[in-house]
C-alpha positions in Angstrom: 71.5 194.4 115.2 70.3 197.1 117.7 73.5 197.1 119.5 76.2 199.7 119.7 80.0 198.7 120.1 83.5 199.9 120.1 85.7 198.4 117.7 88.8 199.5 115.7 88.3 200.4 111.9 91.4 199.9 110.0 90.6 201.8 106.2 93.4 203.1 103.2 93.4 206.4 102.8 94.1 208.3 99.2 93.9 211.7 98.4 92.6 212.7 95.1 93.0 216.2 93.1 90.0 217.5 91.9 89.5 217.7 88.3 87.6 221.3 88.4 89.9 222.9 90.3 94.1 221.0 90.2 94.8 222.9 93.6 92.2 221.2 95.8 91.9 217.6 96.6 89.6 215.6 98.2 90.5 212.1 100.7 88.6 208.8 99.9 89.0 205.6 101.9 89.1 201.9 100.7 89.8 198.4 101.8 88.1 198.8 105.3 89.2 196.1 108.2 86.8 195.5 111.3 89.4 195.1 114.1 89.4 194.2 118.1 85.4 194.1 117.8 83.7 191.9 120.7 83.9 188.5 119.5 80.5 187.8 121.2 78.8 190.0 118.5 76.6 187.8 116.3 76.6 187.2 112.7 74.5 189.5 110.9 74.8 193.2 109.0 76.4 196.3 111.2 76.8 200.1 110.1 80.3 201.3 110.7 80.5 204.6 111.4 84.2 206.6 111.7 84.1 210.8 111.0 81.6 211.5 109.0 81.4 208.4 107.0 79.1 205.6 107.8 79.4 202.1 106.2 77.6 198.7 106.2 80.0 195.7 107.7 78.4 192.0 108.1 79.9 189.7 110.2 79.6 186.2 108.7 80.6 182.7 110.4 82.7 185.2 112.9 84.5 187.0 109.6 84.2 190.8 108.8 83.1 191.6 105.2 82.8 194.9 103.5 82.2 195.7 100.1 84.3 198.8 100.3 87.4 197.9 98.2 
Protein backbone atom coordinates (compact mmCIF):
# COMPACT_ATOMS: atom_id res chain seq x y z
CA UNK A 1 0.00 0.00 0.00
CA UNK A 2 3.09 2.34 -0.26
CA UNK A 3 3.10 3.08 3.39
CA UNK A 4 5.45 2.06 6.03
CA UNK A 5 4.23 1.50 9.74
CA UNK A 6 5.09 0.30 13.13
CA UNK A 7 3.14 -2.45 14.40
CA UNK A 8 3.65 -5.40 16.83
CA UNK A 9 4.05 -8.96 15.28
CA UNK A 10 3.11 -11.65 17.63
CA UNK A 11 4.46 -15.26 15.76
CA UNK A 12 5.10 -19.09 17.51
CA UNK A 13 8.30 -20.00 17.54
CA UNK A 14 9.60 -23.85 17.17
CA UNK A 15 12.93 -25.12 16.87
CA UNK A 16 13.53 -28.02 14.61
CA UNK A 17 16.66 -30.52 14.57
CA UNK A 18 18.05 -30.97 11.39
CA UNK A 19 17.74 -34.29 9.78
CA UNK A 20 21.47 -34.18 8.10
CA UNK A 21 23.14 -33.33 11.02
CA UNK A 22 20.95 -34.42 14.89
CA UNK A 23 23.19 -31.70 16.62
CA UNK A 24 22.04 -28.58 14.76
CA UNK A 25 18.63 -27.15 14.61
CA UNK A 26 17.11 -24.63 12.83
CA UNK A 27 13.85 -22.01 14.38
CA UNK A 28 10.67 -21.67 12.21
CA UNK A 29 7.76 -19.39 13.08
CA UNK A 30 3.91 -19.97 12.62
CA UNK A 31 0.62 -18.66 13.53
CA UNK A 32 1.55 -14.90 12.94
CA UNK A 33 -0.71 -12.06 14.79
CA UNK A 34 -0.71 -8.32 13.49
CA UNK A 35 -0.99 -6.37 16.79
CA UNK A 36 -1.25 -2.46 17.91
CA UNK A 37 -1.06 -1.56 14.03
CA UNK A 38 -2.70 1.99 13.18
CA UNK A 39 -6.30 1.36 12.98
CA UNK A 40 -6.47 4.10 10.16
CA UNK A 41 -4.54 1.67 7.86
CA UNK A 42 -6.82 0.65 4.97
CA UNK A 43 -7.90 -2.68 3.93
CA UNK A 44 -5.70 -4.20 1.43
CA UNK A 45 -2.30 -6.59 1.24
CA UNK A 46 0.88 -5.53 3.54
CA UNK A 47 4.42 -7.27 3.75
CA UNK A 48 5.40 -7.88 7.27
CA UNK A 49 8.81 -7.83 7.78
CA UNK A 50 10.45 -8.90 11.49
CA UNK A 51 14.56 -10.20 11.30
CA UNK A 52 15.17 -11.52 8.36
CA UNK A 53 11.83 -12.77 7.45
CA UNK A 54 9.39 -10.95 5.45
CA UNK A 55 5.64 -12.03 5.06
CA UNK A 56 2.50 -10.88 3.24
CA UNK A 57 -0.45 -9.78 5.86
CA UNK A 58 -3.94 -8.37 4.37
CA UNK A 59 -6.04 -6.45 6.34
CA UNK A 60 -9.68 -7.23 5.50
CA UNK A 61 -12.98 -5.32 6.87
CA UNK A 62 -10.31 -4.00 9.71
CA UNK A 63 -9.15 -7.90 10.42
CA UNK A 64 -5.49 -9.24 10.06
CA UNK A 65 -5.11 -12.37 7.99
CA UNK A 66 -2.10 -14.37 7.28
CA UNK A 67 -1.72 -17.58 5.64
CA UNK A 68 1.24 -18.49 7.89
CA UNK A 69 -0.23 -21.24 10.07
Amino acid sequence: MERESSCVLLAWKDTLRCEENLGAFRYVYSRLQVLDAPADLPDGEYLAGFGELSVMVSKRSGIWLSDWR
